[in-house]
C-alpha positions in Angstrom: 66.3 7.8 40.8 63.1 8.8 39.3 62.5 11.8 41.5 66.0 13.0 40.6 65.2 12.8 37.0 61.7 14.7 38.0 63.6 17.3 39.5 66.0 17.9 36.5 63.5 17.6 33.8 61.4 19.9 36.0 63.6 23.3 36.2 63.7 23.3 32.5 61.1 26.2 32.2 59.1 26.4 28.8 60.3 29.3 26.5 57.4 31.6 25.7 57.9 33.2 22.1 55.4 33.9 19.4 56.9 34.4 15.9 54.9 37.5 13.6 53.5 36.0 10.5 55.5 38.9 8.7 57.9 42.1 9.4 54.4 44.2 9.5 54.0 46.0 12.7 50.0 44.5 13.5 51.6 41.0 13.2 54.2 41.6 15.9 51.9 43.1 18.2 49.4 40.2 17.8 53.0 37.6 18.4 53.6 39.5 21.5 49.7 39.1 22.6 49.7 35.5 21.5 52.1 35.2 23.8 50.9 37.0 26.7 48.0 34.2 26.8 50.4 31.2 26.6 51.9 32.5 29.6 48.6 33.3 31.0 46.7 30.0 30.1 50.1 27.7 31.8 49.4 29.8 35.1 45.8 30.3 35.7 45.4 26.5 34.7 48.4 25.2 36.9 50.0 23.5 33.9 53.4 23.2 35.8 51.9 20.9 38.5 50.2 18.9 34.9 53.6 18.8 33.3 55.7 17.4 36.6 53.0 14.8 36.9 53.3 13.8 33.1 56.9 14.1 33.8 56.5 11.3 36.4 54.7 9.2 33.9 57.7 9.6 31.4 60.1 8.3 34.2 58.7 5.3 34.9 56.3 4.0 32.1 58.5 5.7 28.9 55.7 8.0 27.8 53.3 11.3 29.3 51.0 13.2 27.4 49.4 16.3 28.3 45.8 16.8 26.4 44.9 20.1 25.9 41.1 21.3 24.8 38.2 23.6 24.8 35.1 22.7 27.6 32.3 23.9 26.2 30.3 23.2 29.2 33.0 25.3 31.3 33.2 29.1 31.7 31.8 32.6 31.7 27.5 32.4 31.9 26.2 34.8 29.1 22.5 36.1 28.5 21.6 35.6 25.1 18.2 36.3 22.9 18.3 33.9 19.5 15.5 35.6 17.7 16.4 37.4 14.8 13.3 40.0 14.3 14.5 41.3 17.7 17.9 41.8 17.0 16.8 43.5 14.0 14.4 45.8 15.9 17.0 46.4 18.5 19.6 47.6 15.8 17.5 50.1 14.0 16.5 51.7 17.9 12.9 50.1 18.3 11.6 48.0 21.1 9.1 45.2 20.6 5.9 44.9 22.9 6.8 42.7 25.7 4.5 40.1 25.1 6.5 39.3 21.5 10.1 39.0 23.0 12.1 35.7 23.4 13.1 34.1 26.3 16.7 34.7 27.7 18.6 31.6 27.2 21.8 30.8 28.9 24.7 30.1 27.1 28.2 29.6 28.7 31.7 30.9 26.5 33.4 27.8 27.5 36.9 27.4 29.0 40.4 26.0 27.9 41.3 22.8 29.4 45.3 20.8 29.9 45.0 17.2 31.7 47.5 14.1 32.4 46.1 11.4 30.3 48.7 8.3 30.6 50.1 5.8 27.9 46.9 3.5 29.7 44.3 5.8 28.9 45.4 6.4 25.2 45.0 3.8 22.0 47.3 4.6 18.9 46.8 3.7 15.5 47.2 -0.4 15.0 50.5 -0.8 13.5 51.9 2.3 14.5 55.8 1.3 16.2 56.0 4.7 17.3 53.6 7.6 19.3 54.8 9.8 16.3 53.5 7.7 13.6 50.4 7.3 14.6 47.6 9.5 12.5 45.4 9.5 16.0 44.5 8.8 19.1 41.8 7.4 21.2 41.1 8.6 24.6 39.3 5.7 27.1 38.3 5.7 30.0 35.8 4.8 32.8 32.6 6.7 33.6 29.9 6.5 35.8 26.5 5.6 34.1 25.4 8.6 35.5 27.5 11.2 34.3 27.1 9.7 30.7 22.8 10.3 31.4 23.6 13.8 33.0 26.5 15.0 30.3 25.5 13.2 27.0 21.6 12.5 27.3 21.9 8.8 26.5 20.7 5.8 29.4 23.1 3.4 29.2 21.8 -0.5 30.3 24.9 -2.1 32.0 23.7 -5.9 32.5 22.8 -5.8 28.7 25.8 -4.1 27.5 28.1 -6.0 29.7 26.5 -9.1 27.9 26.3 -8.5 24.7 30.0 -7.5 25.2 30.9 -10.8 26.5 32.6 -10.0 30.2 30.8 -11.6 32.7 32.5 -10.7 36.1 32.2 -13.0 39.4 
C-alpha cells in the first residue's frame, strides 16, 4: 500500500515558475533565470531520488522533510591573494617585487546542498502540536569523534562526556 501511494505522490512533478518582482522587463528576465537554476539545482543534485525517499518517510512515519543548504566546505577551488596593498598595486598596472607578495591561499565557492533528514533526526519547538507551529528546528545526529576533530577543530573526550552526561552503557 505504501509503495502505491509512493508511486502516486511521485508523478506529481514540481511546477517551475518564478514570478517578476514587477511588469519591468529586467525583473522578468531575472524570474525566467531564477528559474532556470531551480530546474538546474533539482537535477544536477538528484532531488527527485531525495524527494521519493522523503516521500517514503511521509507514508509510513506521517512526516518527511527535505533540508536544503549552502556547504561551505563544498565546491569550485579558487586562488586568492588577501593583501590589500597588492590589490591596490595590481589595479593602478604595477607589480610589486616578488619577495613582498602574499601567499596564494585557497578558498573554495561552496556548493548548494538538499538531504532526507527524518521526523527522528529533527527536534521542534517544546509545545509546538504541529511542525507548522514551531518557530525552529534542531537537527541531531550521530558523528564520529573524528569527523568533529577533522571538520570543527574541537577534541571531543567520550568517557568524560558520556559521564558527565549520565549514560553509562553495558
Amino acid at each position: 500500500m505504501a509503495r502505491q501511494i509512493i508511486s502516486h505522490l511521485g508523478r506529481i512533478e514540481p511546477l517551475w515558475d518564478v514570478l517578476p518582482a514587477s511588469k519591468n522587463q529586467d525583473d522578468s528576465q531575472i524570474a525566467i533565470l531564477s528559474r532556470d537554476v531551480l530546474h538546474s539545482y533539482w537535477q544536477s543534485l538528484k532531488v527527485y531520488h531525495k524527494y521519493i525517499k522523503s516521500l517514503f518517510w511521509m507514508v509510513t512515519t506521517g512526516d518527511g522533510f527535505l533540508k536544503s543548504g549552502w556547504d561551505a566546505d563544498e565546491g569550485t577551488v579558487i586562488v586568492s591573494r588577501n593583501d590589500p596593498i597588492e590589490q591596490f598595486f595590481t589595479t593602478v598596472g604595477l607589480s610589486l617585487p616578488s619577495s613582498e607578495r602574499s601567499e596564494e591561499e585557497e578558498l573554495k565557492l561552496g556548493e548548494m546542498t538538499c538531504e532526507v533528514k527524518s521526523k527522528f533526526e529533527l527536534m521542534f519547538q517544546p509545545g509546538a502540536t504541529d511542525v507548522n507551529e514551531s518557530l525552529w528546528s534542531i537537527e541531531s545526529r550521530l558523528e564520529d569523534v573524528y569527523m568533529i576533530k577533522d571538520k570543527w577543530r574541537k577534541d571531543v573526550n567520550v568517557d568524560k562526556n558520556l559521564s558527565e552526561s549520565g549514560l553509562h552503557f553495558l
